[in-house]
C-alpha positions, 0 to 999 in steps of 0.5 A: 472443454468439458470441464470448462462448461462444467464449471461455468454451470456450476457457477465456478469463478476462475480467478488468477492469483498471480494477478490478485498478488500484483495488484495487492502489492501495487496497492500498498506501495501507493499506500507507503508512498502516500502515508511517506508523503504525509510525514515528510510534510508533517516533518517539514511544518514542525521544522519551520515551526521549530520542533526539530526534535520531534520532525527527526522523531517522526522521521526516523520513527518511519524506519523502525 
């Protein structure tokens, strides 16, 4: 309890890592699925516009 108090007067921030990791991990995940929805609609107008070489390309480019 002391401690506790001590450290609230000395200004220490008690942070919990294992939730900074979560979110983080959270947060990128959203991140690959949106940059993941972007290429698959990227893919899917250069197909419809006949550039079929280059929608496989940018597909397969994901995975690399």
């Amino acid at each position: 309890m002391q401690q506790s108090i001590q450290s609230r007067i000395n200004d220490v921030s008690f942070c919990c890592p294992t939730l900074q990791r979560k979110t983080k991990l959270f947060f990128s995940r959203i991140w690959r699925h949106i940059e993941w929805h972007g290429r698959v609609k990227a893919a899917r107008t250069l197909s419809c516009n006949g550039y079929y070489e280059q929608a496989k390309n940018l597909l397969e480019d994901h995975w690399k």
